[in-house]
C-alpha positions in Angstrom: 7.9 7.4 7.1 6.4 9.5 4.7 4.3 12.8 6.1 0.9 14.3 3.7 -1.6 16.9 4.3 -4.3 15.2 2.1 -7.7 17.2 0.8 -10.3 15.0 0.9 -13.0 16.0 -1.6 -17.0 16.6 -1.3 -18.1 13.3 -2.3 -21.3 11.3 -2.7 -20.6 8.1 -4.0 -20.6 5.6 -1.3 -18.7 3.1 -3.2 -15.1 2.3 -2.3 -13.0 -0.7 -2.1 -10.8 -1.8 0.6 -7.2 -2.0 -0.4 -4.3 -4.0 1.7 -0.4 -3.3 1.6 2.3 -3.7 3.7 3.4 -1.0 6.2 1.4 1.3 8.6 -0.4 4.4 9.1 -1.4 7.1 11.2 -4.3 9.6 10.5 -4.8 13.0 12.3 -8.3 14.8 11.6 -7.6 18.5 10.7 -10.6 19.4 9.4 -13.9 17.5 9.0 -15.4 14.0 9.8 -13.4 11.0 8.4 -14.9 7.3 8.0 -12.5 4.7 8.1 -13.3 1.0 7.2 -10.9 -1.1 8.4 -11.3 -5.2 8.1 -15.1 -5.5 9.5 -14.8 -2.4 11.9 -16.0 1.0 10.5 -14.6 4.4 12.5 -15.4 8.0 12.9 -12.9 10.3 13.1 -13.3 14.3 14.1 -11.3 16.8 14.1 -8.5 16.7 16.1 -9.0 11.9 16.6 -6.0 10.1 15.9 -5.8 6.9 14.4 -3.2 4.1 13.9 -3.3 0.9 11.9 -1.5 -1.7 9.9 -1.8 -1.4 6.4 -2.3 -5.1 5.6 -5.7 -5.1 6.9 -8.1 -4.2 4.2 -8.8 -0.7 4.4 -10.6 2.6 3.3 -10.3 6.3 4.7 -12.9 8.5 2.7 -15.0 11.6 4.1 -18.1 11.4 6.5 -21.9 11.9 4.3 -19.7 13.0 1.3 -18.2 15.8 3.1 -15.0 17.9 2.9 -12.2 16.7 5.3 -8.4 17.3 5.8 -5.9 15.1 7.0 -2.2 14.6 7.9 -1.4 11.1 6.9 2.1 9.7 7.9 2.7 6.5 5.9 5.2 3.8 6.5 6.5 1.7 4.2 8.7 -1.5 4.7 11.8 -1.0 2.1 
């Protein structure tokens, strides 16, 4: 398992594609609104929301409305 704080920058493009690997991953909200598309489901996360997923569904974790956010992201990784 690999641990990041990860800045996620003011932006307003709402394009993005979904991406699939193997592993899983969980997400804490430090600062900010998250939006997390995963498969056909789309999440909010704030500050302080937990989430926790399986990497081989298509996926996407960018900031809410373009906004600032910050994240610890703990990734796992089958060797």
């Amino acid at each position: 398992m690999e641990p990041f704080i990860v800045d996620i920058d003011a932006n307003g493009n709402n394009e993005f594609h979904l991406s699939a690997h193997e592993g899983e991953e969980f997400i804490m909200v430090l600062k900010g609104t998250l939006e997390i598309n995963y498969g056909k489901y789309t999440y909010l996360l704030e500050e302080g929301d937990t989430i926790y997923y399986d990497s081989i569904v298509p996926h996407h974790v960018h900031a809410f409305e373009g906004q600032e956010a910050r994240i610890l992201a703990v990734i796992y990784t089958p060797i």
